[in-house]
N, C-alpha and C positions, 0 to 999 in steps of 0.2 A: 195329551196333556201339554205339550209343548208347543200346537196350534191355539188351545186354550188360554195360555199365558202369553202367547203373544197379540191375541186378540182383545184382552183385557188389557193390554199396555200399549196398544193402539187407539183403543174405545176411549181408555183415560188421557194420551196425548191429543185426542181430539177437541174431550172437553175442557184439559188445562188451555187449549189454543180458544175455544171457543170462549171461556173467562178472561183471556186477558184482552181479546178485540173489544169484547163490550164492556172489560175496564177501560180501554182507550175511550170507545164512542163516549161513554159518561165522561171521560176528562176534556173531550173535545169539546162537548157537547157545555160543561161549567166554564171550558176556557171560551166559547164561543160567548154565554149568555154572561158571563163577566166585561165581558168586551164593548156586549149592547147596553148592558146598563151604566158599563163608565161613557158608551157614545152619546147613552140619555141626556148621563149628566155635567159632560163637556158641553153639551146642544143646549142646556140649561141655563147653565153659568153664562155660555156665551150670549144667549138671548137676554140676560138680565144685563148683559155689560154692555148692551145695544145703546146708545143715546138715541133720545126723540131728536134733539137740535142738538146743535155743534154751530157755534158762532167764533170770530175769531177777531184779535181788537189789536192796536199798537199800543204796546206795554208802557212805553215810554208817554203817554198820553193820562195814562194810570195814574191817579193822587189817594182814592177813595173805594172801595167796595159797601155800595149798599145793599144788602142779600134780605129776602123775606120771604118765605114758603111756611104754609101750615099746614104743608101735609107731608115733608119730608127732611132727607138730613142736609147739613150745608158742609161742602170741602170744599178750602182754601190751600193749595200747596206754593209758593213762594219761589218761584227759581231765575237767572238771570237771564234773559232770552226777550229780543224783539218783540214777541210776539206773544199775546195774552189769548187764554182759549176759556170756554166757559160751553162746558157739556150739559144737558139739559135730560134728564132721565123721570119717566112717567112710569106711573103701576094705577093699577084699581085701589082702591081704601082697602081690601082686605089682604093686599100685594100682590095680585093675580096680575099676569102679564096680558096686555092688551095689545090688540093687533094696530097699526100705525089710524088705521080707519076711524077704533073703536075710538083711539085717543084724540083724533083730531074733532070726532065728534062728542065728546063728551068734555073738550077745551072749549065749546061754545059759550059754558057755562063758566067759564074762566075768565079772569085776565091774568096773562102771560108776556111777562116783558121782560126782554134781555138784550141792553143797551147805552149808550154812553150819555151823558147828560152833564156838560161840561167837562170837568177831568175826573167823573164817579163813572164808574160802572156799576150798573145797573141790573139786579135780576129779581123778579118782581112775578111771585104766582099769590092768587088768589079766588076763590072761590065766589062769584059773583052772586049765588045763594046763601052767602054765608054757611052756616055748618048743615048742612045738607049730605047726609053720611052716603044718603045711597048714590045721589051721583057723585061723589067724591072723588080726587084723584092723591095721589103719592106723588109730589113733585120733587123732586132732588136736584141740590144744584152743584156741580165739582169746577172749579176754576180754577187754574193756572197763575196766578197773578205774580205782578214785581215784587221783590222780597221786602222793598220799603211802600207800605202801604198803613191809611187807616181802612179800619174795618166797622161796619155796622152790621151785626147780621142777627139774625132774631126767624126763629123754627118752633114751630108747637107743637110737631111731630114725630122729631127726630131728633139725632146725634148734633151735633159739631165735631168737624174734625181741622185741626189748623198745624201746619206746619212749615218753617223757616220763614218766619214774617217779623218784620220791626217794625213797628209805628204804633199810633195810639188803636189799639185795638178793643171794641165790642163786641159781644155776643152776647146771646142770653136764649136757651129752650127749655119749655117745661116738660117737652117729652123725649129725652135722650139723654146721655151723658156727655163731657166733654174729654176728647183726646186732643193733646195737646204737646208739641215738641218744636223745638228750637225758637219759641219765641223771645222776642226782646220789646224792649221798650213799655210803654203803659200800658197793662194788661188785664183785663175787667171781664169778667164773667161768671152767667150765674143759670143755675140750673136746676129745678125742683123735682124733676124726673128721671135721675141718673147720678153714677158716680162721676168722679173726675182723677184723670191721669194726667201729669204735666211732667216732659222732663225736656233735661238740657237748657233752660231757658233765665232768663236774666232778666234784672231793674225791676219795674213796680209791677208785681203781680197782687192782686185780688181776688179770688177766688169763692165760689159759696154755691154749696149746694143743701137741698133740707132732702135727699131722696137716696143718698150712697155712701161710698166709701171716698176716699181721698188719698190717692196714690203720687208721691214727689221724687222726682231721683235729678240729681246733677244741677240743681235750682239756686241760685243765688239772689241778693238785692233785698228789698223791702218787700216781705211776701206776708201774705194774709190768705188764712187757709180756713176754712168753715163748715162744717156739716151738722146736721141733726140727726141723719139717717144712718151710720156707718162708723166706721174705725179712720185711723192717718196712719198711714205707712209713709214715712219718711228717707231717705237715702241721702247721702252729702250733699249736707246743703248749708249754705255760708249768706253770710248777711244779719241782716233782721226777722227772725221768722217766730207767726204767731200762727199756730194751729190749734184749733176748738172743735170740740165733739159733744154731743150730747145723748149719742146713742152708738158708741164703740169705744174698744180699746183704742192704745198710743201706741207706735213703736218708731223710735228714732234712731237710726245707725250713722252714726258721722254728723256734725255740728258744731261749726265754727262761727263764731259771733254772741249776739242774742236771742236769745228761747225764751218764749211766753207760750205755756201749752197747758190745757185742761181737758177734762172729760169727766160728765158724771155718769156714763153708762159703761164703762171698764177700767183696765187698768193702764199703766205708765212703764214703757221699757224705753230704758234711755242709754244710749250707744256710744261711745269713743266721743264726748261732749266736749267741747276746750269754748268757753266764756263765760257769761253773764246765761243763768237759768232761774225761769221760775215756769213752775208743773205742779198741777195740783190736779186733785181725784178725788170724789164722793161715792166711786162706787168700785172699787178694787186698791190694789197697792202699790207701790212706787217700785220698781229695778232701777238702778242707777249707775253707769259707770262715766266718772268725770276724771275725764285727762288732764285739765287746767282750770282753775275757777278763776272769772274775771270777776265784775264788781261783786258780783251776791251770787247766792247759791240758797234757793227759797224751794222748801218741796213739802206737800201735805199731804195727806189721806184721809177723811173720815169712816175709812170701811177696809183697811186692811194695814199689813205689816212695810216698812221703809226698807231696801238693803240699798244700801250706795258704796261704793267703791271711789275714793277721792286721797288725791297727794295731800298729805299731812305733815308735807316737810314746809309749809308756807303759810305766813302770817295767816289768821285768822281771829274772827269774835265769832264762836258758836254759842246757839240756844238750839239744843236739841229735847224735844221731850215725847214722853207715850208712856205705854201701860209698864215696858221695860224700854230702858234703853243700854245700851254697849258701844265701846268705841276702842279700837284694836290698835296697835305699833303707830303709839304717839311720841311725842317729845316735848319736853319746854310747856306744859301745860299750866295755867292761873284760873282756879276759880272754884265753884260747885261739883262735884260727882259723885250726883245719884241716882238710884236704881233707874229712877222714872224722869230724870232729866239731867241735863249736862248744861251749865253754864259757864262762860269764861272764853280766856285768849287762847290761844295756839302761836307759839314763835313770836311773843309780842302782839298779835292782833294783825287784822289786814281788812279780809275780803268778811263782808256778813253771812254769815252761814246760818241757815233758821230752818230745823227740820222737822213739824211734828202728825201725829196720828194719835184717832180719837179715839181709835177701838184696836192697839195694835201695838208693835215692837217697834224698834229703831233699831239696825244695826248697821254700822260702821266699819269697813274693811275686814 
């Protein structure tokens, strides 16, 4: 009995030992093929970061960038340095990586120029068959330039990507979106096939897209913001600012200055406000929170209820009206109040206050 049992607990030590080698070999075996598939995909990434050409220019020569690709995206990055670089990156049209061979034979059909021509620099892809999809190529162009430059550049492909540049700046793609950060000075751009992002950036921005969304953070100056296709997401931004939508919601957090904003495809949320506003909506209802109202304070809805939040300790002439209206811890009040609309001063009168909705409530603090 006692040979018995220790042969059972031998036989069982053998195959507890034999279970846990080949839970090893399996975990070797997942940490080996985890290994090769992150080698795949470092071998991946690093081939796509590969440039065709790498050209290099004296910066200080630099007054201009003129950029043109129809088959790819354009990056401009802006930094202070001698020396100006302009990388040059090819794919197949359907983005397959092609061998250096494949590409220089299939650039026959090309023209490809990357080069100075006065004080412009110069980068110039074009498909010598015009839209000819099967020999097609993916041209990309990434350059380095002086922070003070103008810009021309125009993609029917792809993205734009711009950042730390001042000068009179162009762009325009119908197949990508625009990112955009630290720009300054006169800033124009327009895009049918993507959203657009812009922050940190200052002076006269222009903006328009009919294909996304429109994302803004830390933006100041004379701004003009545009979409058909999307919502505007707003963040501190000071100046002059006009944002229009026709197929999204509003939302504004921080705004200092003047506000001209509409949308008839949602609604209007408006954030720690101090100036001059007017917002208006045909297809949702107004949130308002107004820290200081400069000259006017103008807000509408035809498709839903008003709430606002606004200091009532400061001259005003309100005309508030809707289906109801309410107005909470007032003072010093002259005029009208009723159900469905409120006329009169506030503290004597001041700033014009005009708040109404076609199909909805008003309500006031």
């Amino acid at each position: 009995m006692k040979w018995g049992a220790t042969f059972s607990r031998f036989y069982s030590s053998i195959y507890i030992i034999k279970a846990i080698t080949k839970l090893k070999l399996i975990l070797i075996m997942k940490k080996l093929f985890a290994l090769f598939i992150v080698s795949l995909i470092c071998f991946a990434v690093d081939a796509q970061k590969e440039p065709f050409m790498v050209k290099k220019f004296n910066a200080s020569q630099i007054r201009n960038l003129d950029v043109k690709t129809s088959g790819g995206g354009i990056t401009v990055v802006g930094y202070d340095n001698p020396e100006s670089l302009v990388e040059v990156f090819v794919k197949g049209n359907n983005g397959k990586e092609l061998t250096n061979d494949e590409i220089k034979e299939k650039l026959k059909n090309y023209t490809l120029e990357v080069g100075m021509e006065g004080n412009t620099l110069v980068c110039f892809a074009k498909n010598k068959e015009g839209n000819n999809w099967k020999n097609g190529l993916i041209v990309t162009f990434k350059i380095l330039s002086p922070v003070n430059v103008n810009t021309d550049l125009t993609t029917s492909g792809g993205g734009i990507k711009m950042k730390n540049l001042n000068g009179n700046l162009r762009f325009t793609t119908s197949g990508g979106g625009l990112d955009l950060d630290r720009l300054a000075g006169d800033v124009k751009g327009r895009t049918s096939g993507g959203g657009i992002k812009i922050l940190n950036s200052k002076e006269n921005i222009d903006l328009i897209t009919s294909g996304g969304g429109i994302k803004a953070e830390n933006v100041s100056g004379n701004i003009s913001l545009t979409t058909s296709g999307g919502g505007i997401s707003l963040e501190n931004m000071s100046g002059i600012v006009r944002a229009n939508t026709s197929g999204g919601g509003i939302r504004i957090d921080g705004m200092n200055g003047d506000l001209n904003t509409s949308t008839s495809g949602g609604s209007i949320n408006l954030g720690a406000i101090s100036g001059s506003v007017k917002a208006s909506t045909s297809g949702g209802g107004i949130d308002a929170d107004i820290e200081k109202i400069g000259d006017f304070l103008v807000l509408h809805s035809s498709g839903g209820n008003i709430n606002v939040n606004m200091p009532l300790n400061k001259g005003m002439n309100l005309d508030i009206k809707g289906n109801r209206v309410a107005m909470h811890d007032y003072k010093e009040f002259q005029g009208s109040f009723d159900k469905d609309r409120i006329q009169g001063t506030l503290n004597g009168g001041g700033a014009n206050v005009k708040i109404s909705t076609s199909s909805g409530h008003v309500s006031i603090n």
